[in-house]
N, CA, C and O of each residue as an XYZ file, in Angstrom:
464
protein
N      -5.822     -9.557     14.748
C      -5.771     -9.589     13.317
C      -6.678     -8.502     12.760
O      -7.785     -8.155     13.173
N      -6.011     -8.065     11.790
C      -6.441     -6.961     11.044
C      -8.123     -7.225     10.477
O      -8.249     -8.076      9.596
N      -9.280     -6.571     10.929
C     -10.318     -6.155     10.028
C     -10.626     -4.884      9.833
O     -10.514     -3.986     10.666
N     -11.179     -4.752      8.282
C     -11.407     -3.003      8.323
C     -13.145     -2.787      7.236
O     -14.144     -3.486      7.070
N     -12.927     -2.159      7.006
C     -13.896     -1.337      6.449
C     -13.959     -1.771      5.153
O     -12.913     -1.388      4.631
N     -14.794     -2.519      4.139
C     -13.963     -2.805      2.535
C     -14.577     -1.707      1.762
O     -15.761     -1.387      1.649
N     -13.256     -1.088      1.139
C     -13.327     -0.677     -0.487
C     -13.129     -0.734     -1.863
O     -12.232     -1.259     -2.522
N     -13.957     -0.206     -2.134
C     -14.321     -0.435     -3.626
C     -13.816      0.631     -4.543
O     -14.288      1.758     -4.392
N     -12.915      0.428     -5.480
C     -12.906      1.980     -6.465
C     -12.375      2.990     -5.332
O     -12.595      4.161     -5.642
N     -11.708      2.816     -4.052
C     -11.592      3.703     -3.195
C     -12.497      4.356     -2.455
O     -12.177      5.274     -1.699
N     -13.961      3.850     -2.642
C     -15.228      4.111     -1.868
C     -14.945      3.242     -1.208
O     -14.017      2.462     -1.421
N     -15.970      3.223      0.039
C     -17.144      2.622      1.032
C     -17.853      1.491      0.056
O     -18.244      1.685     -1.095
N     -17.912      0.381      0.735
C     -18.475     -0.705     -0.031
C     -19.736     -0.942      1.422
O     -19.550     -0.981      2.638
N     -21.108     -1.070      0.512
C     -21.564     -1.763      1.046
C     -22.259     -2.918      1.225
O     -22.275     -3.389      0.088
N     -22.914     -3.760      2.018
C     -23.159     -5.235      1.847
C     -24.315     -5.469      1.116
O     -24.566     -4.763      0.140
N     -25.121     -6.453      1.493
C     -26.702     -6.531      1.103
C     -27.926     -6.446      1.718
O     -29.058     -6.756      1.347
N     -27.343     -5.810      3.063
C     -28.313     -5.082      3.831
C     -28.021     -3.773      3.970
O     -28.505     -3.115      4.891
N     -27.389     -3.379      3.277
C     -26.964     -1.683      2.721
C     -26.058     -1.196      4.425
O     -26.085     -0.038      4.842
N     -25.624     -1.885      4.872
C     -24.732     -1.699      5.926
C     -23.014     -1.331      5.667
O     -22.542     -2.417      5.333
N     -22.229     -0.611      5.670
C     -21.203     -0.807      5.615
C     -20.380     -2.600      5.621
O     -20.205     -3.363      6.571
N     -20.073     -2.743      4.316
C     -19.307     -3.730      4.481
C     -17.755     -4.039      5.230
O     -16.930     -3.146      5.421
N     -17.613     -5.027      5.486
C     -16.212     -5.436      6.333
C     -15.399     -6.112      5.361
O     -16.039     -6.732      4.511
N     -14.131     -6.148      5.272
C     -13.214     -7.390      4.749
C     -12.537     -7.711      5.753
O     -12.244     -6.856      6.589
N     -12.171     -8.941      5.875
C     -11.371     -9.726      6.919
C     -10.328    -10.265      6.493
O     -10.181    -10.442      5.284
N      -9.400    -10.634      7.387
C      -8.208    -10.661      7.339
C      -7.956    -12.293      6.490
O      -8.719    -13.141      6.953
N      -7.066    -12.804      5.403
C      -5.842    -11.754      5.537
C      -6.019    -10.495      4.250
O      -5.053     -9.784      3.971
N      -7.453    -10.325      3.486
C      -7.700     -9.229      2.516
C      -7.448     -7.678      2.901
O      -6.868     -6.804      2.257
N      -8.155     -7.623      4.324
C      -7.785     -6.298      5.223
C      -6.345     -5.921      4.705
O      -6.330     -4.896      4.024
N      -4.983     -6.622      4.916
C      -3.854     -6.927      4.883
C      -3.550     -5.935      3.656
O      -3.122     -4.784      3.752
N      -3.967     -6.860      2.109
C      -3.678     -5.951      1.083
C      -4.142     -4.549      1.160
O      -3.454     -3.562      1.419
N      -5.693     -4.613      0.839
C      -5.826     -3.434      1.129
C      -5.524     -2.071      1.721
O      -5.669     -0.916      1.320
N      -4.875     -2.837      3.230
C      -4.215     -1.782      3.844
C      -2.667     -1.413      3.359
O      -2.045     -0.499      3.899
N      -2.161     -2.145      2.383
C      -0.950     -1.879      1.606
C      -1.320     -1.092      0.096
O      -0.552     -0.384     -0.555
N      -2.673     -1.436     -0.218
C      -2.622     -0.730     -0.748
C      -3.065      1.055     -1.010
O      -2.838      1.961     -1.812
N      -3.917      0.770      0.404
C      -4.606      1.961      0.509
C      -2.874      2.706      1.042
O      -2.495      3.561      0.242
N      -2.163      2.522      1.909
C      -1.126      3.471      2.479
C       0.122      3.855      0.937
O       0.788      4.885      0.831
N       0.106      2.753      0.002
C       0.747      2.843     -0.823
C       0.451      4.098     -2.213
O       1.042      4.528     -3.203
N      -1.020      4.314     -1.395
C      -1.078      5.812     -2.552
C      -1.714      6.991     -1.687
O      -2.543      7.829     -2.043
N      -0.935      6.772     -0.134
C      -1.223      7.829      0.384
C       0.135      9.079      0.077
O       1.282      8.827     -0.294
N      -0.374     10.217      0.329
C       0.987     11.235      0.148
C       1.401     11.460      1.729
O       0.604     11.181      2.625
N       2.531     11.915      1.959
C       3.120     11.868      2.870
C       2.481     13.382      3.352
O       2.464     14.350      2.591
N       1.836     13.419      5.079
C       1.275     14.533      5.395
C      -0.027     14.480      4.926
O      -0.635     15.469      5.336
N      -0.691     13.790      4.278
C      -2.239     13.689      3.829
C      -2.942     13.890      5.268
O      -3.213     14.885      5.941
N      -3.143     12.297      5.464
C      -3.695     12.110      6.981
C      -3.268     13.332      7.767
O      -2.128     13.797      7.786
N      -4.673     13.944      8.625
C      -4.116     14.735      9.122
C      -3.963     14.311     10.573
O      -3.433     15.164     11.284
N      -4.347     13.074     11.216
C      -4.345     12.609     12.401
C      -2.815     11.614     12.496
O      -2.527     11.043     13.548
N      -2.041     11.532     11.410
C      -0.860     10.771     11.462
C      -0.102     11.807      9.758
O      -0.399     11.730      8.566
N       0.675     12.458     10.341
C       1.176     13.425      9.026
C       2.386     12.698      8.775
O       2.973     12.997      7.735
N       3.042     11.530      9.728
C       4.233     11.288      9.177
C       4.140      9.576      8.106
O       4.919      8.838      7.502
N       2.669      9.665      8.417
C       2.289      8.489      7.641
C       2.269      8.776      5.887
O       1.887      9.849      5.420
N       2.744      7.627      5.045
C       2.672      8.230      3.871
C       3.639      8.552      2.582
O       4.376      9.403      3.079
N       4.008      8.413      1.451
C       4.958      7.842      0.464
C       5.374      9.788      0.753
O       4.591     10.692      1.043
N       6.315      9.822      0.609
C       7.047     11.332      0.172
C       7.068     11.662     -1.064
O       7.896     12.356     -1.653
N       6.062     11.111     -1.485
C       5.907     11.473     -3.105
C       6.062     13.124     -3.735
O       6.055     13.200     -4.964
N       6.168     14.138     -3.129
C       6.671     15.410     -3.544
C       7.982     15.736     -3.109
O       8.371     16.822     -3.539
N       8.737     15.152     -2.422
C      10.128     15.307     -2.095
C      10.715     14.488     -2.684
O      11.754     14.863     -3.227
N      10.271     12.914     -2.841
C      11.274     12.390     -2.782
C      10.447     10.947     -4.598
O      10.957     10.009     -5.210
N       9.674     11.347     -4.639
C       9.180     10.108     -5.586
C       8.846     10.844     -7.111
O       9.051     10.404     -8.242
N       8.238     12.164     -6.657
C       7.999     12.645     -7.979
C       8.797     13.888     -8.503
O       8.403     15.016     -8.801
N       9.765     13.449     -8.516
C      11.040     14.437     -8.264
C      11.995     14.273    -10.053
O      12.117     13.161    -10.567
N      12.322     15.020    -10.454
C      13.132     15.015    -11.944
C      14.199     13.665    -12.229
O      14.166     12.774    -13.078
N      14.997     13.917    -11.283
C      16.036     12.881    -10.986
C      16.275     11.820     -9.529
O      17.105     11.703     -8.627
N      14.849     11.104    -10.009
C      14.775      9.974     -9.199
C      15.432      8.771     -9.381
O      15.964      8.467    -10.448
N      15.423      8.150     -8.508
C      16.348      6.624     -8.416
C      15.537      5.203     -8.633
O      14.874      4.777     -7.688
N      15.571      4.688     -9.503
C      14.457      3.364     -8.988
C      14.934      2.458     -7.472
O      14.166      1.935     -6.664
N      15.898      2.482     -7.449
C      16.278      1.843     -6.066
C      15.846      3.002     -5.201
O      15.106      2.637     -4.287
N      16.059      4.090     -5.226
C      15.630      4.463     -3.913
C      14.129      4.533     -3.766
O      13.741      4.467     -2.600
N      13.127      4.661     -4.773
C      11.792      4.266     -4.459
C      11.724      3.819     -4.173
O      10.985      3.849     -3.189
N      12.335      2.734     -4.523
C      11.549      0.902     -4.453
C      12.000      0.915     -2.338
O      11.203      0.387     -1.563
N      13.108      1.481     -1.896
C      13.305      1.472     -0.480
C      12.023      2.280     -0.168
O      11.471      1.722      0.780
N      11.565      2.985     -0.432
C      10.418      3.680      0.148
C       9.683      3.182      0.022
O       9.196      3.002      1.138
N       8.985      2.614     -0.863
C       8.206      1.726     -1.147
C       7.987      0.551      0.385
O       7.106      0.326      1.214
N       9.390      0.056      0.076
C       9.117     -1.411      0.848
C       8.931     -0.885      2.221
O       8.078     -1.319      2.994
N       9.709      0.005      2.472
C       9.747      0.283      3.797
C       8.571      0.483      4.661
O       8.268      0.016      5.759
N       7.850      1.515      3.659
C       6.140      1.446      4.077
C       5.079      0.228      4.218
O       4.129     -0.080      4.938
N       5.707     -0.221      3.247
C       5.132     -1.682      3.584
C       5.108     -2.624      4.807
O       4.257     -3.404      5.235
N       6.332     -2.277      5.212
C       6.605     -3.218      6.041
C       6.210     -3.055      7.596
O       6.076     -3.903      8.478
N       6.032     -1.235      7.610
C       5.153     -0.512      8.890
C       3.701     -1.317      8.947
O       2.952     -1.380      9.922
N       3.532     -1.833      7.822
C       1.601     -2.092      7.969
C       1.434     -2.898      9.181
O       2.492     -3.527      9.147
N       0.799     -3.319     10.266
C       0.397     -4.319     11.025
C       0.051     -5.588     10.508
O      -0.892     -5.692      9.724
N       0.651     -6.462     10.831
C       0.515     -7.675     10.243
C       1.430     -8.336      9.542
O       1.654     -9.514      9.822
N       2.226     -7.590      8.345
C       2.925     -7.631      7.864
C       4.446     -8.256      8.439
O       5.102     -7.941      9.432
N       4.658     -9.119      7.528
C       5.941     -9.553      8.407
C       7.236     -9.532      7.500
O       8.392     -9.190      7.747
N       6.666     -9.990      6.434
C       7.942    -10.248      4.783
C       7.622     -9.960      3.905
O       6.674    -10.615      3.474
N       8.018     -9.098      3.237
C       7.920     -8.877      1.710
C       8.495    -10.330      1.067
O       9.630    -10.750      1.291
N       7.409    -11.076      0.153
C       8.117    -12.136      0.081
C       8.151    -12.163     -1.741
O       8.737    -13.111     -2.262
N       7.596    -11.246     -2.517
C       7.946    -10.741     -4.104
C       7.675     -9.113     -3.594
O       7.119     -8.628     -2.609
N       8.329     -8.569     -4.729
C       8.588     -7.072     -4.790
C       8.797     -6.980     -6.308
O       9.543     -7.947     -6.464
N       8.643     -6.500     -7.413
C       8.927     -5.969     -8.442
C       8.165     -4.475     -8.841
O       7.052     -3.988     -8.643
N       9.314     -4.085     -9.457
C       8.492     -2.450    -10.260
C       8.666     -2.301    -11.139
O       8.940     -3.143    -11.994
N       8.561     -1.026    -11.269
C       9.067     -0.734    -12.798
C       9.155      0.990    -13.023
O       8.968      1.471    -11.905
N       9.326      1.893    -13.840
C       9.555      2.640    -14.163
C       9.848      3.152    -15.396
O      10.796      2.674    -16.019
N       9.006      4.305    -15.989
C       9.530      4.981    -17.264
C       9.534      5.988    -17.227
O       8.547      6.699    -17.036
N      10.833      6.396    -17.430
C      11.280      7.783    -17.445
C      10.894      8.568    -18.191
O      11.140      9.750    -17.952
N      10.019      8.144    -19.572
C       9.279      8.942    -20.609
C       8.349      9.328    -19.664
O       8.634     10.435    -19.208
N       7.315      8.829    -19.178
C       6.168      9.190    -18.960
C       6.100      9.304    -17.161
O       5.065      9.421    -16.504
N       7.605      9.225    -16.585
C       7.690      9.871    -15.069
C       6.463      9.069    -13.967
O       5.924      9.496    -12.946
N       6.314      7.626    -14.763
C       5.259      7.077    -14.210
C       6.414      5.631    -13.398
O       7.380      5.100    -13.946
N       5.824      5.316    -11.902
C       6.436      4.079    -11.529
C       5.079      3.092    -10.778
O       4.246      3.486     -9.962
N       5.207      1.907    -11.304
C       4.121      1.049    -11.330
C       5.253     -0.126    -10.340
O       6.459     -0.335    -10.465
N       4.176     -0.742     -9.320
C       4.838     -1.806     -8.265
C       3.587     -2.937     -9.388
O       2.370     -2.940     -9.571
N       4.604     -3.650     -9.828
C       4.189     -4.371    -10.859
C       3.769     -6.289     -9.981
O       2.900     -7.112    -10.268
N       4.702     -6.302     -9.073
C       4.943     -7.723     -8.496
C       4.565     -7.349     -7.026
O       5.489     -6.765     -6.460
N       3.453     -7.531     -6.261
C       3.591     -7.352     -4.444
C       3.207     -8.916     -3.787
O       2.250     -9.492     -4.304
N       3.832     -9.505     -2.823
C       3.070    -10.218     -2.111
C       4.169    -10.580     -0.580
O       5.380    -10.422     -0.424
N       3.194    -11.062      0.268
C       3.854    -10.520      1.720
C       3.120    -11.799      2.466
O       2.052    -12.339      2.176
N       3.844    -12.033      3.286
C       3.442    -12.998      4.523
C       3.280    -12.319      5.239
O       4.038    -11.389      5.516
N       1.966    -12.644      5.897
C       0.933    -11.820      7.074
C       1.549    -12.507      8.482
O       2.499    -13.286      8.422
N       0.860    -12.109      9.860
C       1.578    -13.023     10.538
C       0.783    -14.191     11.095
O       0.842    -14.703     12.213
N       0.050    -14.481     10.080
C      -1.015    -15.861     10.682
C       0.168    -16.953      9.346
O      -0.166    -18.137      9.354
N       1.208    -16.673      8.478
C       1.577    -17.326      7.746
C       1.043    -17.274      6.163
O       1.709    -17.553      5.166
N       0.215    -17.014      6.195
C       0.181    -17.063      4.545
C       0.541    -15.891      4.190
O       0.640    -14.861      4.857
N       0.753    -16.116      2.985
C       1.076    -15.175      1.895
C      -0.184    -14.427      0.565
O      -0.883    -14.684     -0.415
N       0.103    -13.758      1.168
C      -1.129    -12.349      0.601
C      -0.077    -11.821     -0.765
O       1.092    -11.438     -0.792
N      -1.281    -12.044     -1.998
C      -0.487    -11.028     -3.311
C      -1.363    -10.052     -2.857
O      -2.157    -10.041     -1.916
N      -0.992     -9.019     -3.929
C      -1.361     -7.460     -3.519
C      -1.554     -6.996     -5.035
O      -1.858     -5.831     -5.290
């Protein structure tokens, strides 16, 4: 089972002995959906195929909300642990070329269900 590193604001969190803090599972879980969910595709340079295609394929003129939302889930569903997307909602406005995952939550594989 998933433990990692916890962040804060996208920092390093640390505890109250000024040690790097931990989150444990099943929080690890979100986090790690959410941290991969605003990675760009090719960021990581130790895993380049990890990562939303957000310049090919997300932030593109004439995008699809269905086909995000497949990219979306799909990444999701690579995370470890992860077993079901069990809510999914988004959203999208084409004024402002902005798409927000408005609804997340997923069954881990110890059984519960993690919102995000």
């Amino acid at each position: 089972m998933m433990k990692n590193l916890k962040l804060v604001n996208k920092d390093l969190s640390l505890d109250s002995g000024n040690n790097l803090a931990l989150i444990e599972f099943p929080e690890s879980v979100a986090q790690a959906i959410e941290t991969r969910l605003r990675t760009f595709l090719g960021e990581w340079f130790l895993d380049e195929e990890l990562g939303i295609p957000f310049f090919g394929e997300v932030l593109v003129k004439t995008n699809d909300k269905s086909k995000i939302d497949a990219i979306f889930l799909n990444e999701i569903l690579k995370i470890e642990d992860v077993e079901k997307i069990e809510q999914f909602e988004s959203e999208i406005d084409r004024e402002t070329r902005e798409y927000n995952v408005t609804t997340l939550s997923v069954k881990v594989s110890s059984g519960e269900v993690v919102e995000v």
